[in-house]
N, C-alpha and C positions, 0 to 999 in steps of 0.2 A: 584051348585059349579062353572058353567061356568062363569054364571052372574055375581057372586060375584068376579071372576076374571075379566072377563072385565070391572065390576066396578072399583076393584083396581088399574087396567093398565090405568083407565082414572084419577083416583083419584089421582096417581102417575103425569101425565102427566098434570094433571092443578098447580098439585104444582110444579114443575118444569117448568113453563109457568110463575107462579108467580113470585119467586126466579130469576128469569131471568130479573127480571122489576125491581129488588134492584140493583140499579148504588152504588156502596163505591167509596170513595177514599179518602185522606187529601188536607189539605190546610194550607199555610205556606205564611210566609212574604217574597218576592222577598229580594235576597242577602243575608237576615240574618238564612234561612230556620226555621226562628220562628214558630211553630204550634199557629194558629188562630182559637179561640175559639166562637167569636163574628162575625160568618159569617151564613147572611142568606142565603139560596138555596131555589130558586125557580125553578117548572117548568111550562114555558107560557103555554102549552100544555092542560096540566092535570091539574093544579092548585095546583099539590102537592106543600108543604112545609117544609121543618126543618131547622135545625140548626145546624152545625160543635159543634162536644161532647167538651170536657175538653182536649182532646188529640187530637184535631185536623181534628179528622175523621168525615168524613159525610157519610151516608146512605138515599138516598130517589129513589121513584116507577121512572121510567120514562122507555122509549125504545127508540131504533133507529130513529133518524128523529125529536127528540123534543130537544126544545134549554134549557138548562138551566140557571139562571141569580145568580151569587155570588154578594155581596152587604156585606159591612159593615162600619160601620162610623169609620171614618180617612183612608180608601183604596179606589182606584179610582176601579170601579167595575168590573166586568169580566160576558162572555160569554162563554157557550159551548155547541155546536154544538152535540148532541150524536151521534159517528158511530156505536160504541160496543160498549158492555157492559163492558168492559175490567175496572179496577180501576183505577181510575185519582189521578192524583199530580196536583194541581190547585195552582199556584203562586199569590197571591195579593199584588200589590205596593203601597208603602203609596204614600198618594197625599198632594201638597202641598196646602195652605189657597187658593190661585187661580184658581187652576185645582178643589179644591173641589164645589166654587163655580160656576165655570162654568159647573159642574158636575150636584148641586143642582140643578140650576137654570132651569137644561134644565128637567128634571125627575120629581121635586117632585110634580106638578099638573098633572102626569100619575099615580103617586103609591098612593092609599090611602088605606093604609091598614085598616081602619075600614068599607071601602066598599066593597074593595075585598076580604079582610078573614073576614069576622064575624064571622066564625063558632071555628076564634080562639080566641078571647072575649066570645064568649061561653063556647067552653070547658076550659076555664083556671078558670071559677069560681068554689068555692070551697061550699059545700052543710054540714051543720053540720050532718045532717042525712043521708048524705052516704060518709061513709067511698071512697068511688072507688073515687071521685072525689080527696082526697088528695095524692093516694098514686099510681091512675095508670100511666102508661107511659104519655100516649096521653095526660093526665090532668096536668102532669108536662112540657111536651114541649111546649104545648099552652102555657101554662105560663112564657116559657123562650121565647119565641116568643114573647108574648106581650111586656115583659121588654124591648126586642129587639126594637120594632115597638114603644115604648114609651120613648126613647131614642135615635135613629133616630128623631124622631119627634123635640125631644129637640135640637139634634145639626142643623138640616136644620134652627130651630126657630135663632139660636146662626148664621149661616151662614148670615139670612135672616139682621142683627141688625148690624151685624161686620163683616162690608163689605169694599173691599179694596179703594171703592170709598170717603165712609166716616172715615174710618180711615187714608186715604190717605190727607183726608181732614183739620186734625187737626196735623197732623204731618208732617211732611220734608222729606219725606221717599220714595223712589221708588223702582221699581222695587222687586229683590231678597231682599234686603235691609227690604222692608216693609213685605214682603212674611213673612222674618225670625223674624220681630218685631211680626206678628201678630200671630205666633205658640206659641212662646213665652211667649206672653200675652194675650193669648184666655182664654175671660171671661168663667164662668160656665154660664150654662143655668140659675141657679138661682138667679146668679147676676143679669142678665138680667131682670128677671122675678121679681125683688124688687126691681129695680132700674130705675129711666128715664131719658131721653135724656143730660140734665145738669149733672145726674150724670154719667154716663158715657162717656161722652168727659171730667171731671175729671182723670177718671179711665186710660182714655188715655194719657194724660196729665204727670199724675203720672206714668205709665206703660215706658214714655220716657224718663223720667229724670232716671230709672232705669238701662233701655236701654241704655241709653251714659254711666253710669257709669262703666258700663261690658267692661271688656278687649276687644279686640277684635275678640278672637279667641274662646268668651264667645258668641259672638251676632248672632248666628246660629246655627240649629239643624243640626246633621251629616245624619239625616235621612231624609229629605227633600227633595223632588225629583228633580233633577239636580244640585242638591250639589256635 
């Protein structure tokens, strides 16, 4: 009976060890306190990983002393430093076409998610013969992960094409000016991805005669950072 009690006071005391390494908190768009759904979390530490749910909230392991990294396409990224465990409100600021590429440029030969996480292209494949793979947790986040990590991929490719040097190139346009043209009329990836160089300095071409046509007070997003 004794054993079995100081079994339980350990058994108590590691789960309460555990629970104590779940950081929560949300995360929202700076100004608008929008809940952000398309935000990855990392921690450099541990390697943990997830994802901000449909309402905002994030859950993942980490303790005192480990940094963790927010990240999502169209917000310029965020850091935190953990002191507590306490639950965070994590603000993300959208970035404009110029701060994102200075953003890319400097990160995305650090992040390679199919060499860092492999184990999340693993768990997100689906097995007809086992059931667990379609319907367990860990085998659905992988998979909202990958989406994540496969559309990232897409926009850095979109950064890497439509860039303010070369669209700067074909058009008349400086500064905020070009910043607010190129939000504007940012191709999709798969335009990109079926189209070549002739055709999109077309694309650009046509994207400014559209551009002048707009009133004035049409030719900028309200959400653009230092707008």
């Amino acid at each position: 009976m004794k054993r079995f009690f100081i079994f339980s006071i350990v058994l108590l005391t590691v789960r309460i060890a555990n629970a104590q390494e779940l950081l929560k908190g949300n995360i929202t768009e700076v100004g608008t306190h929008e809940k952000l759904t398309n935000v990855f979390i990392r921690d450099n530490a541990n390697k943990q990983i997830t994802l901000a749910g449909k309402d905002g909230s994030f859950a993942i392991k980490t303790e005192p002393g480990h940094l963790l990294i927010f990240d999502s396409p169209g917000y310029l990224g965020d850091t935190l430093y953990v002191i507590d465990m306490k639950p965070k409100n994590i603000e993300l600021r959208p970035i404009s076409i110029a701060l994102r590429q200075v953003n890319i440029n400097s990160s995305k030969a650090a992040f390679d998610p199919h060499a860092e996480y492999p184990e999340v292209y693993t768990k997100s494949k689906v097995y007809v013969l086992s059931p667990s793979t379609w319907f367990s947790k860990e085998g659905k986040d992988a998979r909202r992960l990958r989406r994540f990590f496969n559309t990232e991929e897409q926009e850095r490719h979109v950064d890497e094409v439509f860039t303010v040097a070369y669209v700067g190139s074909i058009v008349p346009l400086k500064g905020v000016e070009l910043e607010n043209f190129m939000a504007l009329y940012r191709p999709t990836y798969a335009f990109i991805h079926n189209n070549n160089g002739p055709s999109m300095a077309a694309y650009i071409n046509d994207s400014y005669k559209k551009y002048k046509a707009l009133p004035p007070d049409k030719r900028k997003l309200d959400n653009l950072v230092g707008q």
